[in-house]
N, C-alpha and C positions, 0 to 999 in steps of 0.2 A: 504494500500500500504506500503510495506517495505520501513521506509524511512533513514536505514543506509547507509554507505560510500563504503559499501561492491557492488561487481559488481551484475549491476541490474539484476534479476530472470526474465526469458521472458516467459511465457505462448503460445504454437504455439496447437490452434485446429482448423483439419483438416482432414478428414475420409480420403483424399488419402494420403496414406503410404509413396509413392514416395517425396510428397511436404514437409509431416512431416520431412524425414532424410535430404533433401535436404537442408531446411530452418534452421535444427535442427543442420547441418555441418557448414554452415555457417555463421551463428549468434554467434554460439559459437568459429569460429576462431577470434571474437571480445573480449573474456575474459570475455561473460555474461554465467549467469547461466541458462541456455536450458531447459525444461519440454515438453512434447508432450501430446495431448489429442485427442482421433477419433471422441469424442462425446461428447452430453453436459454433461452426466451422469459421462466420467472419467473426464471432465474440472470440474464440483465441485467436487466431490473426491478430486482432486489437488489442488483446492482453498481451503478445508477444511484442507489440510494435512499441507502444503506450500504457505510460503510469496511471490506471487508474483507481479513484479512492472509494467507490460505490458502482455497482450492479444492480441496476432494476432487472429483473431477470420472470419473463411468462414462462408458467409452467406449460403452455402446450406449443410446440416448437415445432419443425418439419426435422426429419432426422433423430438427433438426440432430445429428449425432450426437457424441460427446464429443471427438473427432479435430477435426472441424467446429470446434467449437465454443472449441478449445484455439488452434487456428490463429489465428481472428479476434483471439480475446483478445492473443493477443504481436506482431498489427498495432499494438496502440496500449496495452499495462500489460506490468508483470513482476511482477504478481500471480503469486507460486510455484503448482505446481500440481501434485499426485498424483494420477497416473490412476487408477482403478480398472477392470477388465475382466476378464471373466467366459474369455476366452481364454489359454493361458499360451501359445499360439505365441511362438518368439522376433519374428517379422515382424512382429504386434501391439503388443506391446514397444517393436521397430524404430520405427512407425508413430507412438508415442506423443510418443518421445523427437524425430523426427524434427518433430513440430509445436510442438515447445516447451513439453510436461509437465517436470519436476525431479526426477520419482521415481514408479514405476510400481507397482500389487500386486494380483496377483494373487488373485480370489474363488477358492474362500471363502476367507478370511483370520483370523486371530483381532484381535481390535478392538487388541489391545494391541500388536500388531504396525505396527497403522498410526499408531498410537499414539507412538510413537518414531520410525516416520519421519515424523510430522507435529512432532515435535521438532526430530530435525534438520536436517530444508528450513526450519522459522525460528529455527533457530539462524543458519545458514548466511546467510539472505537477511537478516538484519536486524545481525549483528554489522559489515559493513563501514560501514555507513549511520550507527552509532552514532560508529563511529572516523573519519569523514569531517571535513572542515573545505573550506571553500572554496576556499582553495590547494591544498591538500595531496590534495584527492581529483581532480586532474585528471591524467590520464598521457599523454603523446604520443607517440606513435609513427609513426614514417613519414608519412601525409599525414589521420592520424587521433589525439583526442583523448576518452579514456575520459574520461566525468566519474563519480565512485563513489557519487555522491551521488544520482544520476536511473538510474543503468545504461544512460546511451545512449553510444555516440561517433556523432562529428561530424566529416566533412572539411573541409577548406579552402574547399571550395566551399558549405557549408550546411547540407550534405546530414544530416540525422538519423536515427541507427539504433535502434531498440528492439532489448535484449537481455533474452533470457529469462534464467531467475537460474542455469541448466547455464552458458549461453555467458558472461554475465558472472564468474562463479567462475572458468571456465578462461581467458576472457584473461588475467584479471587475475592469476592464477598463469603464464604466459606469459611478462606483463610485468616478474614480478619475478624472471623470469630467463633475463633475453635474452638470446639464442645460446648458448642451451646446450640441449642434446639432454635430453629427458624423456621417456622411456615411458610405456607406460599405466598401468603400476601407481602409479607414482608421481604422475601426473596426475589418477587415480580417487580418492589417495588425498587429494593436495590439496582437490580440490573437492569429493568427497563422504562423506571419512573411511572410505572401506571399500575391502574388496581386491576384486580385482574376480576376474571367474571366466572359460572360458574363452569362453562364449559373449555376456560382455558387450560390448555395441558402441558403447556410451554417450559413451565419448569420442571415438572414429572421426565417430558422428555431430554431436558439438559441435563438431567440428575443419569438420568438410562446413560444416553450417549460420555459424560464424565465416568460413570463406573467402568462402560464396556473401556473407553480409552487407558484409564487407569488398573486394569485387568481385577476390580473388583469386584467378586462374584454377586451378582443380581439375588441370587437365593439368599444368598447368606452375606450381606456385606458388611465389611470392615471396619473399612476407610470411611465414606459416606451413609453413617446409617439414617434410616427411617424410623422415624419414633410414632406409634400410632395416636392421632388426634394431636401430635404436636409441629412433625413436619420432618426434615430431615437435619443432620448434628454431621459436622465433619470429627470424627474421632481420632485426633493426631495433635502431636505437639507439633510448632509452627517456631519457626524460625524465620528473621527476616536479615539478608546481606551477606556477604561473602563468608565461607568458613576461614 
């Protein structure tokens, strides 16, 4: 992710033409830097070519589809990323969050809507990186080492994880308050500044996707457990800065 002072580069992929110039007009009467793509094939072209700091990204795409297409990308960036789809099932939602999107919305939409949540996904993803330092952005935990500065952790053994910018927000709300029991409201509202409703499951599945990364067994786990009617406890002593 580009992380200079310069106005943020948006990424908008979308096979209709219509939503491209429309989205593509109005984001840029903001003073950001616009890019378009129809498909997954010209969105990498673009990501190889060009720095960009956000991905509007529809879920239904010709070729790879935007689910598809989300996955690959949080194999190897934490490039933030708003789905857009044209379905409001919750399961689609599910589907989205589930492959590493940061914030989802639902067509039709009013532009001004996405608008603010293209605000606060780079609010969010860019203020820790500003407040990082090279000691101070490292946190250890258990047999694992967040660094704030990349969003990955790293075990003892080598091992490197990419984290999309959901799971790196809520570890990192985890770790600054270990063992101690959080709810979802309260964890919806660290990481994403809003209350949550009852059908949202956003954090349930960033807790999933953190365990599976973290090789904490879902049956029985460890590291992040779940407390019933309390919510879920990161069970580890936390360290913060170089050993």
């Amino acid at each position: 992710m580009n992380t200079s002072t310069t106005a943020p580069r948006i990424l908008i992929v979308d096979d209709d033409a219509d939503i491209r110039s429309l989205l593509a007009d109005y984001l840029g009467e903001q003073g950001w830097h616009i890019s378009t793509a129809q498909d997954g094939a010209a969105m990498q072209q673009m990501l190889d070519t060009t720095p960009i700091d956000l991905i509007v990204l529809d879920l239904t795409l010709p070729g790879s589809d935007g689910l598809t297409l989300c996955r690959d990308l949080r194999a190897h960036s934490a490039i933030p990323v708003i789905m857009l789809t044209a379905r409001s099932a919750p399961l689609d939602r599910i589907l989205g969050l589930e492959m590493g999107a940061d914030d989802y919305l639902c067509k039709p939409f009013e532009p001004r809507e996405l608008l603010v949540r293209i605000r606060n996904v780079l609010r969010r993803s860019s203020a820790p990186m500003n407040d990082a330092s090279s000691s101070s952005a490292l946190w250890h935990f258990a047999d694992w080492t967040l660094d704030e500065t990349t969003r990955q952790v790293q075990n003892s053994q080598g091992l490197v994880v990419m984290l999309s910018g959901g799971e790196y927000r809520l570890l990192k709300a985890l770790l600054e308050r270990p063992n101690r029991a959080l709810n979802r409201d309260q964890l919806l509202g660290l990481t994403q500044g809003r209350e949550t409703d009852p059908l949202d499951r956003s954090i349930d599945l960033h807790i999933s996707r953190l365990r599976q990364k973290l090789g904490d067994d879902a049956r029985q786990p460890k590291l992040i457990k779940t407390l019933r009617n309390e919510g879920y406890l990161l069970a580890a002593n936390v360290k913060r800065g170089a050993f």
